[in-house]
DSSP file (Angstrom, degrees, kcal/mol; ACC not computed):
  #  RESIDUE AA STRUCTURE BP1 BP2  ACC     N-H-->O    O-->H-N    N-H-->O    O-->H-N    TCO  KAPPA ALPHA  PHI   PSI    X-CA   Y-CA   Z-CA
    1    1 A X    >>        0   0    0      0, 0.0     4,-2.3     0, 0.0     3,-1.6   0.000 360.0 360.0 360.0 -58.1   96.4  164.8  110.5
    2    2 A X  H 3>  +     0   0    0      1,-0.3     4,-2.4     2,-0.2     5,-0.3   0.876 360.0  53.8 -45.3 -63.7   92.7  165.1  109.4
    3    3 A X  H 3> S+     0   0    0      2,-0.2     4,-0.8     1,-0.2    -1,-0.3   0.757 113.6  42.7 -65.4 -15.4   92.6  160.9  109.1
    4    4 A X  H <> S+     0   0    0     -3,-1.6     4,-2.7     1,-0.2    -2,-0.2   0.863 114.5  53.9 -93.4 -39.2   93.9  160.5  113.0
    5    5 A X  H  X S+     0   0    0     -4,-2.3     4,-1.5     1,-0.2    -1,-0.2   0.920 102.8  45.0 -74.0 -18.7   91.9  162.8  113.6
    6    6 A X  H  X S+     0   0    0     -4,-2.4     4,-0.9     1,-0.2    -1,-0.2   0.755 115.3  58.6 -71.6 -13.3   88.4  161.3  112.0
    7    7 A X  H >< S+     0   0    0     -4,-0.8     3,-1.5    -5,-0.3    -1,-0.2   0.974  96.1  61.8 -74.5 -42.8   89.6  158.1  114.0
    8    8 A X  H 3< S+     0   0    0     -4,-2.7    -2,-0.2     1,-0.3    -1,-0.2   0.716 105.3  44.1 -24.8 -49.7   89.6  160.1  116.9
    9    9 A X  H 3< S+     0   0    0     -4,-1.5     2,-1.4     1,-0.2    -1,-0.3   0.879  89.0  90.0 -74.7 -35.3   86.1  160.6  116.6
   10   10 A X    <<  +     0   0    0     -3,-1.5     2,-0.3    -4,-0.9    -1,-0.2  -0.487  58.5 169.2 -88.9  78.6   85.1  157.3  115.8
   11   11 A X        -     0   0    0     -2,-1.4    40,-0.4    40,-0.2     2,-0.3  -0.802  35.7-131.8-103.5 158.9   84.3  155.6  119.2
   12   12 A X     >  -     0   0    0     -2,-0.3     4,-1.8    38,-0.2    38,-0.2  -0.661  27.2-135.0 -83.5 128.4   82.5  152.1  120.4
   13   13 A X  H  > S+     0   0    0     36,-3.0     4,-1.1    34,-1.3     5,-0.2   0.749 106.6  59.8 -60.7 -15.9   79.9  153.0  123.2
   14   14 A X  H  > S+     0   0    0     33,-1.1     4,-2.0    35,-0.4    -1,-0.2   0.947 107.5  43.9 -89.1 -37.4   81.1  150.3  125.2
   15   15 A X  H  > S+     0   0    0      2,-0.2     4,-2.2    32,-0.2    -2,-0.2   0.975 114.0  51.2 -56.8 -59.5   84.7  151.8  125.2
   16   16 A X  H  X S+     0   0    0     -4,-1.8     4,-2.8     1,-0.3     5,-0.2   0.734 106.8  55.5 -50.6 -33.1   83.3  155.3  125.9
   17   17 A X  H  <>S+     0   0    0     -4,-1.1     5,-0.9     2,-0.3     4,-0.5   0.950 109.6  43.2 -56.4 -79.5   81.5  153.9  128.6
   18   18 A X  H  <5S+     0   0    0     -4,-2.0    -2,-0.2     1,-0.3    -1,-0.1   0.938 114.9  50.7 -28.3 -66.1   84.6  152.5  130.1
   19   19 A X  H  <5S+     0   0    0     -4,-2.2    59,-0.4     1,-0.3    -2,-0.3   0.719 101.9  56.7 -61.8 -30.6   86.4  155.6  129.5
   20   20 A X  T  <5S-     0   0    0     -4,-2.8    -1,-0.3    -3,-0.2    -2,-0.2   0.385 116.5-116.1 -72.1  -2.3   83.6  158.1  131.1
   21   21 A X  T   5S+     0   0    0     -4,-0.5    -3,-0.2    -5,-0.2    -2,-0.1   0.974  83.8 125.5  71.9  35.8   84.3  155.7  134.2
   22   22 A X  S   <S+     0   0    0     -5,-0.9     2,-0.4     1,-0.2    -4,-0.2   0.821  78.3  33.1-110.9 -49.5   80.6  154.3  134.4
   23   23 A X  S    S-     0   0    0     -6,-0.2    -1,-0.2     2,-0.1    -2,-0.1  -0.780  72.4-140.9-101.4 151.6   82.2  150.3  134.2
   24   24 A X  S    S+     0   0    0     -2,-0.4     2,-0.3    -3,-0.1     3,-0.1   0.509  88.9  30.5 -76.3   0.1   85.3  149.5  135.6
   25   25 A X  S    S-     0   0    0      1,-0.2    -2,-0.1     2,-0.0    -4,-0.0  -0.910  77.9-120.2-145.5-179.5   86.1  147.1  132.4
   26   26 A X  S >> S+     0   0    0     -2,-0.3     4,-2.2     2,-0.2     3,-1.9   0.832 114.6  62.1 -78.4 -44.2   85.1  147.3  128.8
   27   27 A X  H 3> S+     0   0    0      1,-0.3     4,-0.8     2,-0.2     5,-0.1   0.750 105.9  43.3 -40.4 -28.7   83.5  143.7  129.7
   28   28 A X  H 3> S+     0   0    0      2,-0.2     4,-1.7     3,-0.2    -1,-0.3   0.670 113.4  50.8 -87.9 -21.8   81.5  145.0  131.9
   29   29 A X  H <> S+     0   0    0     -3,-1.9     4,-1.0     1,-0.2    -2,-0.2   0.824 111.9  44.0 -87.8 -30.3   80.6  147.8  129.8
   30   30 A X  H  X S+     0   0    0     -4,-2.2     4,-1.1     2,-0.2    17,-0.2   0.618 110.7  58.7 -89.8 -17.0   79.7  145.9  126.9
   31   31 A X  H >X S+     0   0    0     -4,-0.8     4,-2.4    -5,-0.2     3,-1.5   0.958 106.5  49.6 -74.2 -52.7   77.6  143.2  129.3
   32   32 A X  H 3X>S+     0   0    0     -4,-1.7     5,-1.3     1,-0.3     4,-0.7   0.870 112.4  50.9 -23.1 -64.3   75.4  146.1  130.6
   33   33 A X  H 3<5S+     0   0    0     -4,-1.0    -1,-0.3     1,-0.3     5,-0.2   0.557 111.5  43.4 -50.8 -35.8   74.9  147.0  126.9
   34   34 A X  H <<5S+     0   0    0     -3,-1.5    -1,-0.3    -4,-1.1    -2,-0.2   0.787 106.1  61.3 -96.3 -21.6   73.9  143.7  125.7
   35   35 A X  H  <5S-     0   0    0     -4,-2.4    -2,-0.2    -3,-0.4    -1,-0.1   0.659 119.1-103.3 -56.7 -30.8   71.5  143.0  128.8
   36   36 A X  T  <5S+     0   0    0     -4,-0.7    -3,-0.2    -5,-0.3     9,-0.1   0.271  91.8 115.8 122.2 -17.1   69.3  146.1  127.7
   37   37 A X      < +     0   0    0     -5,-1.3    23,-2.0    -6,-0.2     2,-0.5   0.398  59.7  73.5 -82.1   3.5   70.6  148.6  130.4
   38   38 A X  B    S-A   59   0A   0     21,-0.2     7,-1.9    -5,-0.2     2,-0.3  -0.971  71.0-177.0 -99.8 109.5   72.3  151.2  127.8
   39   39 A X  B     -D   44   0B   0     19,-1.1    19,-0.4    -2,-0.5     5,-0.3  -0.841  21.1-165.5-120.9 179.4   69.6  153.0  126.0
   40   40 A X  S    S-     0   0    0      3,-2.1    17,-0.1    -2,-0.3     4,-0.1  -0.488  75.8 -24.6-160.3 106.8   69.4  155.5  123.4
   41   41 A X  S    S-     0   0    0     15,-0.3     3,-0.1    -2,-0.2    16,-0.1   0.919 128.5 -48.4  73.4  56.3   66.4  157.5  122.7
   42   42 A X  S    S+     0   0    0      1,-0.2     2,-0.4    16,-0.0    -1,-0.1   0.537 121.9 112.2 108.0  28.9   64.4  154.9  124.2
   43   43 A X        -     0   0    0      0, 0.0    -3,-2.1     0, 0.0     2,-0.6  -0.899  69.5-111.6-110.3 131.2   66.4  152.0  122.0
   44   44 A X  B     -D   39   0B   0     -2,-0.4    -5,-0.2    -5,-0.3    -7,-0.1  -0.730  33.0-130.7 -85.2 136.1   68.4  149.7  123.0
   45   45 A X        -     0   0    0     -7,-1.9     2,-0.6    -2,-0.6    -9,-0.1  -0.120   2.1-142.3 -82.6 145.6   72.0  149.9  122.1
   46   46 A X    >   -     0   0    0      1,-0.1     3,-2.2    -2,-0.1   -33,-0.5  -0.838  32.1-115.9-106.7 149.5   74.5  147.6  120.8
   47   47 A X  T 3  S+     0   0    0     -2,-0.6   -34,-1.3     1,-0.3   -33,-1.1   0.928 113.2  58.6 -48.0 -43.6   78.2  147.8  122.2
   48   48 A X  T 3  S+     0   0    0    -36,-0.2    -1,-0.3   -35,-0.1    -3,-0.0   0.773  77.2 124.4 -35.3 -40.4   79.5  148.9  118.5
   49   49 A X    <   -     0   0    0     -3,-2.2   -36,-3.0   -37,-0.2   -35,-0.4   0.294  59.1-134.6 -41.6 157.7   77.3  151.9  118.4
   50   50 A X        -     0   0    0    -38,-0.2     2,-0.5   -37,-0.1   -38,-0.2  -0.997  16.4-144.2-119.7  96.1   79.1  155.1  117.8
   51   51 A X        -     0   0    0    -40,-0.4   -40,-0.2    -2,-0.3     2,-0.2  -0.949   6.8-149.3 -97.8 134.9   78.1  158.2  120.0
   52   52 A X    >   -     0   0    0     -2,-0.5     3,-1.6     1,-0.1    18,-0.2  -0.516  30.0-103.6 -57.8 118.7   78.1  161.2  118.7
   53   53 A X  T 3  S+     0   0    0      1,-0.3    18,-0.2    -2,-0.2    -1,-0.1  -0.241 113.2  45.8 -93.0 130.7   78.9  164.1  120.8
   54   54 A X  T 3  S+     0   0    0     16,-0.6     2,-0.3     1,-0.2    -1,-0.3   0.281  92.2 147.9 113.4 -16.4   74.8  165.9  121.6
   55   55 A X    <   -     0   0    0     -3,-1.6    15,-1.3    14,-0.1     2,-0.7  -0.407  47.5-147.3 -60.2 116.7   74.1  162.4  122.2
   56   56 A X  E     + B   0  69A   0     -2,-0.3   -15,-0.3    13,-0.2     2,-0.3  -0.684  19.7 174.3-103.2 131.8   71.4  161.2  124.8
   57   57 A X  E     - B   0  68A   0     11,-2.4    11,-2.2    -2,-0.7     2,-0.6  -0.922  22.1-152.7-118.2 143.0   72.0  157.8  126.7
   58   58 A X  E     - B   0  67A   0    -19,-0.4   -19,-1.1    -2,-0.3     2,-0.8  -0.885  20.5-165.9 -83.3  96.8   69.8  156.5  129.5
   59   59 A X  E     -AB  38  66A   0      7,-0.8     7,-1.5    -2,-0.6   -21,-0.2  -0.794   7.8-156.7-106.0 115.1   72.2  154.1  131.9
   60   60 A X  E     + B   0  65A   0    -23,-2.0     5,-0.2    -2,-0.8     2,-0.1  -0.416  22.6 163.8 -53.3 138.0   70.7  151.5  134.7
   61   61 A X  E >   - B   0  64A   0      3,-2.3     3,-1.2    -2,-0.1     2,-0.5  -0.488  58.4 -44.9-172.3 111.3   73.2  150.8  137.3
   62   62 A X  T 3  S-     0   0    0      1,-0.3    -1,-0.1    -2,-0.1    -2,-0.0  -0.583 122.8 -19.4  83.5-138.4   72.0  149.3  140.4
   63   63 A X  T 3  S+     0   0    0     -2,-0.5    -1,-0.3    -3,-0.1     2,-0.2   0.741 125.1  82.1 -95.3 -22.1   68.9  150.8  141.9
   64   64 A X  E <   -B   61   0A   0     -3,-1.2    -3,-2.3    36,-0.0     2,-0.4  -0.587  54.5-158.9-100.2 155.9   69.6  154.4  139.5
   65   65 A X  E     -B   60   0A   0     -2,-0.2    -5,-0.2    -5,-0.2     2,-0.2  -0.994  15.7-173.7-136.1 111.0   68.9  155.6  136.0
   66   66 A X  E     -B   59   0A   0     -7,-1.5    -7,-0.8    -2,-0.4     2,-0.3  -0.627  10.7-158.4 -88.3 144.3   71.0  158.6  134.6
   67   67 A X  E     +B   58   0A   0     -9,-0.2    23,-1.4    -2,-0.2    26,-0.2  -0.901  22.3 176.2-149.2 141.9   70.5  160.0  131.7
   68   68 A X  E     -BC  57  89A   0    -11,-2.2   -11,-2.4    -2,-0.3     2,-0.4  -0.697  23.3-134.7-133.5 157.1   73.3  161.7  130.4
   69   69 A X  E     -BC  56  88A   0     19,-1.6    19,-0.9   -13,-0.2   -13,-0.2  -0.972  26.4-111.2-110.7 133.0   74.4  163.6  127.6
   70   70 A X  E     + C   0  87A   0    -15,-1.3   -16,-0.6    -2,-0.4    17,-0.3  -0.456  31.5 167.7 -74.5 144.2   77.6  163.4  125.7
   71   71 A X        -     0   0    0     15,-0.6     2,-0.2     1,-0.4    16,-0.2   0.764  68.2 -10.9-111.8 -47.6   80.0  166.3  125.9
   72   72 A X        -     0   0    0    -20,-0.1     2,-0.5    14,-0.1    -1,-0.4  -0.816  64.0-118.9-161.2 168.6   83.5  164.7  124.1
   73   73 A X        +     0   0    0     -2,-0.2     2,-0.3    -3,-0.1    14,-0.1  -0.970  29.6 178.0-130.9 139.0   84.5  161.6  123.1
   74   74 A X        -     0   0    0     -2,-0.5   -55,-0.1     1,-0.1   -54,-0.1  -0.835  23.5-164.8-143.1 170.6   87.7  159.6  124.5
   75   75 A X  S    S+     0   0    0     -2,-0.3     2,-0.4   -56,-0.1    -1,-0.1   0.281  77.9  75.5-129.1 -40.8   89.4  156.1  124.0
   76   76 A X  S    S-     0   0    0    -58,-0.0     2,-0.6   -60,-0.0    -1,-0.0  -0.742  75.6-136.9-111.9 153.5   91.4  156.4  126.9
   77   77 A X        +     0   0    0     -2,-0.4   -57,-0.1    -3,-0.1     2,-0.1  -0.796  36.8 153.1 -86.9 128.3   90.4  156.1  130.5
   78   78 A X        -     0   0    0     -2,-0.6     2,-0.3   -59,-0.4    -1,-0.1  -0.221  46.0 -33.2-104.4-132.5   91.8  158.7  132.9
   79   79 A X    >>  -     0   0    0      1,-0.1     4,-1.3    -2,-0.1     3,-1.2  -0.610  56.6-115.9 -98.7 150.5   91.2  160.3  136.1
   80   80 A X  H 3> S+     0   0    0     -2,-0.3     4,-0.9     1,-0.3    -1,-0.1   0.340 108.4  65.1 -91.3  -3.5   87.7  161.0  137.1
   81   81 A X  H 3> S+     0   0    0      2,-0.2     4,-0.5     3,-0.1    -1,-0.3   0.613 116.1  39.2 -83.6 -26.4   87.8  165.2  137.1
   82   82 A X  H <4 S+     0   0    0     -3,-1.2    -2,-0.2     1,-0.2    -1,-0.1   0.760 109.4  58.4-115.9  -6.4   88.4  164.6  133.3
   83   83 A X  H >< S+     0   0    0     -4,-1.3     3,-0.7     1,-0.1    -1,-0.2   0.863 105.2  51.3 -93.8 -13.2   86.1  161.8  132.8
   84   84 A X  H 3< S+     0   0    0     -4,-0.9    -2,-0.1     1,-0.2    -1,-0.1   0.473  96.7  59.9   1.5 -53.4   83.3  163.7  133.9
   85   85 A X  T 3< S+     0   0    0     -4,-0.5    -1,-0.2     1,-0.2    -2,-0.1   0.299  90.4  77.8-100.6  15.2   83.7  166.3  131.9
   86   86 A X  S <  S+     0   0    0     -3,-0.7   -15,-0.6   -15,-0.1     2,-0.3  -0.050 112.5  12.5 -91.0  19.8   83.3  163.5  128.8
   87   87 A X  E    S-C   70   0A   0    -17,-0.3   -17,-0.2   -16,-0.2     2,-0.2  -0.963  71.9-132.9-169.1 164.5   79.8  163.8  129.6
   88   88 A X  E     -C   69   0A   0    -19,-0.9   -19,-1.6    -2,-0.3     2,-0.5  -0.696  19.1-130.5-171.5 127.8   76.6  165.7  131.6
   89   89 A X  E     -C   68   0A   0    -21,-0.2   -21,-0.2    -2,-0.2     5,-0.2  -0.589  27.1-123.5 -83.9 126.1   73.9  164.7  133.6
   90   90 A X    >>  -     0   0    0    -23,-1.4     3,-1.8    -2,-0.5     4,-0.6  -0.210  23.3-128.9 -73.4 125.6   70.2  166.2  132.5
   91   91 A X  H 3> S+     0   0    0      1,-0.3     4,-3.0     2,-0.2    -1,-0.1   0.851 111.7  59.9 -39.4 -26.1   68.8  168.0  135.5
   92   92 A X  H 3>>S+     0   0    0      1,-0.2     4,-3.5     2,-0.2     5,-0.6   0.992 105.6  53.8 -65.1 -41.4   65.6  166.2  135.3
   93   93 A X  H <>5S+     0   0    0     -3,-1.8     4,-3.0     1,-0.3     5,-0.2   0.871 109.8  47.8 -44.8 -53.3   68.0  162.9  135.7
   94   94 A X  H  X5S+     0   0    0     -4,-0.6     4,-4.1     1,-0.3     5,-0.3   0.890 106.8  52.0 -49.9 -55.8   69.3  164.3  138.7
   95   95 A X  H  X5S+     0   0    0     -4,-3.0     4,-1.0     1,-0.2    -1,-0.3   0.879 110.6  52.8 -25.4 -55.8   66.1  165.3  140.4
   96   96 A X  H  X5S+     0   0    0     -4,-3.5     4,-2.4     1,-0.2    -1,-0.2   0.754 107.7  50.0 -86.7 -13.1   64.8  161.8  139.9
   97   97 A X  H  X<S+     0   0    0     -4,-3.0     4,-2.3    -5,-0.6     5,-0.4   0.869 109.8  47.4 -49.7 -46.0   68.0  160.2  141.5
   98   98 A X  H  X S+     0   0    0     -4,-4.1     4,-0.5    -5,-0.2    -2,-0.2   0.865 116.9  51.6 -86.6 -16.5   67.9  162.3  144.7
   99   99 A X  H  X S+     0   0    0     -4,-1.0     4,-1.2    -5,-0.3    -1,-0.2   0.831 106.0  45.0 -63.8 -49.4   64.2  161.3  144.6
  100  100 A X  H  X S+     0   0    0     -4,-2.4     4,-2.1     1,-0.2     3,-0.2   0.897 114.1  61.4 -73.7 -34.2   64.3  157.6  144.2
  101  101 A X  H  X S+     0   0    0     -4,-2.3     4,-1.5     2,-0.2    -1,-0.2   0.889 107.1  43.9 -38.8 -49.6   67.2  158.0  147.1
  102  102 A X  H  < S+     0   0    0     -4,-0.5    -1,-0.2    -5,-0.4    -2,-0.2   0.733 107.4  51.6 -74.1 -33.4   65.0  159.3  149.2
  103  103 A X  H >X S+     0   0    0     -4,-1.2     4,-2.8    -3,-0.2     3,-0.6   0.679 111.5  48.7 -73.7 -34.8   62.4  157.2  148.7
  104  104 A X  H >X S+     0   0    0     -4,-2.1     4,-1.5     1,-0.2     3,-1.0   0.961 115.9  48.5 -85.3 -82.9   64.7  153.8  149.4
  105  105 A X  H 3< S+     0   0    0     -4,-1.5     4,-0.3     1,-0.3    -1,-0.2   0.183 109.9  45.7-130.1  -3.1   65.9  155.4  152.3
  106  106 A X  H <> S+     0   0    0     -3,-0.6     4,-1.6     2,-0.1    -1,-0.3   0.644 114.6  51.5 -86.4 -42.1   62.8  156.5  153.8
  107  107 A X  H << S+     0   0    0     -4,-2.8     4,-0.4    -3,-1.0    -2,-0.3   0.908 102.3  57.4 -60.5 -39.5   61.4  153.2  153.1
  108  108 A X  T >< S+     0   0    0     -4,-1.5     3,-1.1     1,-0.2    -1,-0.2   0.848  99.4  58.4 -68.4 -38.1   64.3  151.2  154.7
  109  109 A X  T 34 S+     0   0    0     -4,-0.3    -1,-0.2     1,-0.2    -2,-0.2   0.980 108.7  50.9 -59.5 -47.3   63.8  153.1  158.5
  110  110 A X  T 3< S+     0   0    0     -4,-1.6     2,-1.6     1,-0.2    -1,-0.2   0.604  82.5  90.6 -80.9  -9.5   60.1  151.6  158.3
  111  111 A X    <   +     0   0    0     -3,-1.1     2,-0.5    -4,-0.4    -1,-0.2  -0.614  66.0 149.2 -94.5  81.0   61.2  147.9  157.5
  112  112 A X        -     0   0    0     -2,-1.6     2,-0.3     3,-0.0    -2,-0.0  -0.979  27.5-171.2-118.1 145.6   61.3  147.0  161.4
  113  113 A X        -     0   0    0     -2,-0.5     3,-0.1     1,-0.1    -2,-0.0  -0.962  30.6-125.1-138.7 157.1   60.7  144.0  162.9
  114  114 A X        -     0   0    0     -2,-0.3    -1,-0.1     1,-0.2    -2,-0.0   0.124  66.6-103.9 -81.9  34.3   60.2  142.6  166.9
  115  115 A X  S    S+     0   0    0      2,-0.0    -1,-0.2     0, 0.0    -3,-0.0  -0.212  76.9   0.9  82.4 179.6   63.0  140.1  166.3
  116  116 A X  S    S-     0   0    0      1,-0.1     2,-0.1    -3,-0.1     0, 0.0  -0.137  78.9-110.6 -37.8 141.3   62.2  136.0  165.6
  117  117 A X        -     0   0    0      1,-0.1    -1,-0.1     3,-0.0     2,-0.1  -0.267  36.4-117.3 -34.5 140.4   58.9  135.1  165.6
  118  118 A X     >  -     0   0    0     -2,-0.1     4,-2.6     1,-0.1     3,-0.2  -0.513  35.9 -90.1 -90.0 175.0   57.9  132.9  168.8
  119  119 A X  H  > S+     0   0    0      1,-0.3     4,-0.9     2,-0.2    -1,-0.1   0.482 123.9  44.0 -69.7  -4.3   56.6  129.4  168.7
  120  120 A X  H  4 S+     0   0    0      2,-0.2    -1,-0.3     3,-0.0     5,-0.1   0.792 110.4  48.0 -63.1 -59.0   53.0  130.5  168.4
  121  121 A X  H >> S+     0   0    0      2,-0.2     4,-4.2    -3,-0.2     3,-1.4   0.895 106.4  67.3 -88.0 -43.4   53.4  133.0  166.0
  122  122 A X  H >X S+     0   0    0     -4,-2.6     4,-2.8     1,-0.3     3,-0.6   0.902 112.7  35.6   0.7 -99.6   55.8  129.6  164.1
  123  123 A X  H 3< S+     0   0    0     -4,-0.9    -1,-0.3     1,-0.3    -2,-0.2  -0.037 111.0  57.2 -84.9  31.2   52.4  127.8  163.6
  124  124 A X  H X> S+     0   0    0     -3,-1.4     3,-1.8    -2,-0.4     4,-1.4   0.640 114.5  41.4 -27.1 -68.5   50.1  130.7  163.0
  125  125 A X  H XX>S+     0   0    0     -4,-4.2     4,-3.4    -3,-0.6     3,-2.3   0.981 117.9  46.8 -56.0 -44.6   52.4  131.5  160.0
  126  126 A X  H 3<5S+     0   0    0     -4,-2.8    -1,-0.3    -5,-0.4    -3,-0.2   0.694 117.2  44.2 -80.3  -2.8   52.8  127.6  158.9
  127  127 A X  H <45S+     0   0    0     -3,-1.8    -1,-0.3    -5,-0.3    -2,-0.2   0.587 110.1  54.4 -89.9 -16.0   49.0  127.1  159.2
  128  128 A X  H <<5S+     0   0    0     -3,-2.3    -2,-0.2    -4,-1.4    -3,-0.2   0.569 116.0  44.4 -99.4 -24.7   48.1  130.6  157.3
  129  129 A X  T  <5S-     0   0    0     -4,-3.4    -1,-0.2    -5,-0.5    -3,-0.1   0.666 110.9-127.1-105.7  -1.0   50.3  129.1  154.6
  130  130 A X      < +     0   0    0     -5,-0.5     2,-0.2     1,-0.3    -3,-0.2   0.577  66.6 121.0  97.6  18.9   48.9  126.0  154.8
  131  131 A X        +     0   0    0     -6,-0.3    -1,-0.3    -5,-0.1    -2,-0.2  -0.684  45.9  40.7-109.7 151.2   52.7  123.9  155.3
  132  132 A X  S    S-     0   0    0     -2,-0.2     2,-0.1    -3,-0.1    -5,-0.0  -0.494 102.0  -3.8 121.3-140.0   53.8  121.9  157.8
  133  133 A X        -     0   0    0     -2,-0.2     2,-0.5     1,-0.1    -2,-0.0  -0.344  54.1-145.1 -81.4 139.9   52.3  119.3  159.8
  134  134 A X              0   0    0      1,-0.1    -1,-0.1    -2,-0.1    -2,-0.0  -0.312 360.0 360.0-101.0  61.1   48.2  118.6  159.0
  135  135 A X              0   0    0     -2,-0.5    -1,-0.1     0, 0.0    -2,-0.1   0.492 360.0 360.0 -41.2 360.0   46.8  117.5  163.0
């Protein structure tokens, strides 16, 4: 009992990672990992690594960065109320989520524009960049 269980303990981040529900494959979990977007304590990880449960990981995905702490450790993927609770996100993380949200989504109303340029405004731009025809 005591050896199933010390196997039990023994997980690959890129499997925990799966299993917490952050990629939807291990492949995916272990490409993240080898690209630099799994860190730990400001390190970058390899897919083998072993976390430890007290552990803090920083994860890129997309336009956000979590950083999360481990709560438990699993092998297997389930349902997403109990892979959650494999894990916890550090308030500060949160803060800086709903922040960077906020910002992206303040920034996007201002990104308006009056529709095509006209055929004037055409050779402005292609003379201010120096391209097109040289009269």
């Amino acid at each position: 009992m005591a050896q199933k269980q010390e196997e039990e303990e023994k997980v690959r981040l890129d499997k925990w990672l799966w299993a917490a529900r952050f990629y939807k494959t291990r492949a995916l979990a272990k490409a993240a990992i080898e690209s630099g977007k799994v860190h730990h304590r400001g390190d970058r990880c390899k897919p083998g690594k072993e976390p430890r449960v007290g552990d803090e990981f920083q994860i890129r995905t997309g336009f956000d960065e979590k950083t999360i702490v481990v709560q438990a450790l699993s092998i297997v993927r389930r349902g997403a109320p109990e892979a959650q609770a494999l894990y916890a996100e550090t308030e500060a993380s949160v803060a800086r989520r709903e922040n960077a949200a906020a910002m992206r989504k303040a920034g996007a109303s201002g990104l308006t524009t009056d529709g095509k340029p006209s055929k004037k405004q055409r050779r402005d731009l292609f003379k201010f960049r120096g391209s097109g025809n040289e009269d």
